[in-house]
C-alpha positions in Angstrom: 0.0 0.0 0.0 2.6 3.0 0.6 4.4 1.9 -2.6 1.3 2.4 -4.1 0.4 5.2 -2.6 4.1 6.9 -3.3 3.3 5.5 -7.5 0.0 7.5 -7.2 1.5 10.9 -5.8 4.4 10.9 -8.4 2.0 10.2 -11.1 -0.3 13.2 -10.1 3.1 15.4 -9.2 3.7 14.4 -13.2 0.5 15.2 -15.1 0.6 18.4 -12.8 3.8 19.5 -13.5 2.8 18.9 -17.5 -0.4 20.7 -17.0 1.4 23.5 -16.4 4.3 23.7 -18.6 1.6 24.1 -21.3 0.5 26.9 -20.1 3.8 28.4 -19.7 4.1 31.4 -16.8 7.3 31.8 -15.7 6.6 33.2 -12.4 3.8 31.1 -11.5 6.0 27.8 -12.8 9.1 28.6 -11.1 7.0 29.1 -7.5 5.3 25.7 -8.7 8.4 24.2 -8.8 9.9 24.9 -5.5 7.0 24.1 -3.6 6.8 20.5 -5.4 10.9 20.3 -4.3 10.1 21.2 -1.2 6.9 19.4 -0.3 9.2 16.1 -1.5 12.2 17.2 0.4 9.9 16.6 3.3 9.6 13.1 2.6 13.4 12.9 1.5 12.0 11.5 -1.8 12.7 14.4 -4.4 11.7 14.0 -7.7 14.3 14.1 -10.9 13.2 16.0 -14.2 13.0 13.2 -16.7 15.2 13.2 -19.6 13.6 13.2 -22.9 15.6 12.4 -25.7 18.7 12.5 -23.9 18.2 16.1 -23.7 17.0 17.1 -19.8 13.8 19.4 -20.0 14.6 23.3 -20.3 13.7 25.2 -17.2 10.8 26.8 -17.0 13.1 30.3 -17.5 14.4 28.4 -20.6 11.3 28.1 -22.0 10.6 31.4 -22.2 13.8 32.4 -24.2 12.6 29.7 -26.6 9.5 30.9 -27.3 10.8 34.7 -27.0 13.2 33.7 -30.3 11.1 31.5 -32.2 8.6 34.4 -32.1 11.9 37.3 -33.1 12.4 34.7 -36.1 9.1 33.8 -37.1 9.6 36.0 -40.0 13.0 33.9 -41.4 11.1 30.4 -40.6 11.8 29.5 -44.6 15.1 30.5 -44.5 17.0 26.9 -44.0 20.0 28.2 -42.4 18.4 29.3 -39.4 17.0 26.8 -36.8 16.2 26.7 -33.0 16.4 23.4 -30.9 17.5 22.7 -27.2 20.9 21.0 -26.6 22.0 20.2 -23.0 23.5 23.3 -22.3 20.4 25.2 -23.4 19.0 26.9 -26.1 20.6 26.9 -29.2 20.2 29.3 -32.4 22.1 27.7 -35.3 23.0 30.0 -38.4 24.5 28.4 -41.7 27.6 30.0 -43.1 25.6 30.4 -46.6 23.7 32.8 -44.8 26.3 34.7 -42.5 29.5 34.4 -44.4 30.9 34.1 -48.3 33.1 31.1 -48.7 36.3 31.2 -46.6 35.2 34.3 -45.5 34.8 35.3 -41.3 32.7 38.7 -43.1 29.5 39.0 -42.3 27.2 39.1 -45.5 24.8 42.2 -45.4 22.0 40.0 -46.1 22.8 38.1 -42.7 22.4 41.3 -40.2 18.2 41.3 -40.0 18.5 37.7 -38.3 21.5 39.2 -36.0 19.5 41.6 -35.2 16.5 40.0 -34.2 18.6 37.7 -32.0 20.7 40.8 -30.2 17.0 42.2 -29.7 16.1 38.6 -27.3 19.6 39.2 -25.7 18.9 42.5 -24.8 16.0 41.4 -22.6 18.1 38.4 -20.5 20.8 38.2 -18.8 22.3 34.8 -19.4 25.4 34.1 -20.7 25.8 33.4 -24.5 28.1 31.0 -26.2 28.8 31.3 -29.7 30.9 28.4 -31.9 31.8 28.1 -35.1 32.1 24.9 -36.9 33.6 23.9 -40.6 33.0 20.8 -42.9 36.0 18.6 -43.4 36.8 20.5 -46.8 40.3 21.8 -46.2 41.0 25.7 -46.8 42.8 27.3 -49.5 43.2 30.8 -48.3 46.3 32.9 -47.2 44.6 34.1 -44.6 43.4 31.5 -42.2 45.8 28.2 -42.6 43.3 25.9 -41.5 39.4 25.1 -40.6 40.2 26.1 -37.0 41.4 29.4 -37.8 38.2 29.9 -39.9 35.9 28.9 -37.5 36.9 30.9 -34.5 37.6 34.0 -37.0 33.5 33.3 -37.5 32.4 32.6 -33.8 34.2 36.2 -33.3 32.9 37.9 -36.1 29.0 37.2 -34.5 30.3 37.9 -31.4 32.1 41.2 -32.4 28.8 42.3 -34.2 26.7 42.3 -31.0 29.1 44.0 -29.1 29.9 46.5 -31.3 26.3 47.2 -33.1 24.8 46.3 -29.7 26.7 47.4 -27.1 26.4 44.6 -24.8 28.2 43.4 -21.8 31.1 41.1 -23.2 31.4 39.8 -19.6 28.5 37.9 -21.0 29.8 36.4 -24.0 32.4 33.6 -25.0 33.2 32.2 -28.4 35.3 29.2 -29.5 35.8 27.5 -33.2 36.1 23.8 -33.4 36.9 23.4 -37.1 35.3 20.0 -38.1 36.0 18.0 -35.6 32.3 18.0 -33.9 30.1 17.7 -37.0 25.9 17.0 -36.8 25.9 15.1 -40.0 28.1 13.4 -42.3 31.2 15.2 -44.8 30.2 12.7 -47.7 27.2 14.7 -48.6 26.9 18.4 -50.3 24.0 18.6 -48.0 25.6 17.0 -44.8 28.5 19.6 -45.2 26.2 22.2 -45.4 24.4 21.3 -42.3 27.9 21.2 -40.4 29.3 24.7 -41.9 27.3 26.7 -39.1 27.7 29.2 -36.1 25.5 28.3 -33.1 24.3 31.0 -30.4 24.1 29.3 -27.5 22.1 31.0 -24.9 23.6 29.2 -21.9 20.8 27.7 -19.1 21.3 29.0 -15.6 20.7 25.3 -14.2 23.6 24.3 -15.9 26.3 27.2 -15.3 29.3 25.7 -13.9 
């Protein structure tokens, strides 16, 4: 009976807690939460987030950046270079190089500065930290001025980084960027199209649960 009785509270802890993610209000969900962490830290029985996917459930803080910058880039959703998904660090704004950059190029294309923009305007209005890596194919580089696809893809990480602080004027404290060449592609080299997918810049806008 108290097994039971402990399988019937976590399921009604469970369908309450997904009630009211759906109806997303940060304030109200965050005081939700801590009284749910505390009624179980009573008990000594406290409750993990389930992991979906391998990815751990954004907080309900999180989930309001991600709906704030779905909406700024509702107007790009059929540009192919831009997407939004949630990675274990947080939320995670990945822009291909065919839109920011020409080939071999850390310059960011004109055409490019309306989606910046519309990202600096979500960073504006947090104040979480914000990671920004750039990332090559496996193609090497032919170009006098950056040796190799690591040079290339911090020059890039910088360049986005460079254009919020300077168009922007935002705290750099915030900020970090790193390049990682091709050595952590999302799809495979062999492919005109996997290549594509893998010659990006993600904006990582860093979750506060998970700041070291």
């Amino acid at each position: 009976m108290v097994s039971y009785a402990d399988f019937i509270t976590l399921l009604f802890a469970f369908f309450t807690t997904m009630y009211a993610i759906s109806h997303v209000d940060v304030g109200k969900l965050e005081k939700f939460e801590g009284s749910m962490r505390s009624a179980f830290k009573a008990t000594g029985d406290i409750p993990h987030s389930p992991v979906i996917g391998g990815i751990r459930p954004l907080s309900p803080s999180d989930l309001e950046i991600e709906r704030e910058i779905k909406l700024s880039l509702k107007k790009f959703a059929t540009i192919p270079e831009v997407t939004v998904s949630r990675g274990e660090r947080g939320v995670i704004v990945s822009l291909g190089d065919a839109l920011l950059f020409e080939s071999g190029s850390a310059s960011i294309r004109e055409e490019a500065i309306a989606v910046l923009s519309s990202i600096a305007s979500v960073i504006k209005t947090i104040n979480n930290e914000v990671v920004i890596e750039g990332y090559t194919d496996n193609f090497p580089i032919k170009n006098s001025r950056y040796p190799s696809n690591w040079e290339l893809s911090t020059a890039r990480a910088v360049s986005v980084l460079m254009y919020f602080l300077d168009r922007h004027h935002m705290n750099p404290s915030r900020f970090s960027a790193s390049g990682y060449g091709e050595y952590r592609s999302i799809a495979s080299n062999t492919t005109p199209e996997g290549r594509a997918k893998n010659r990006r810049v993600d904006i990582i806008f860093v979750s506060k649960k998970t700041r070291m």
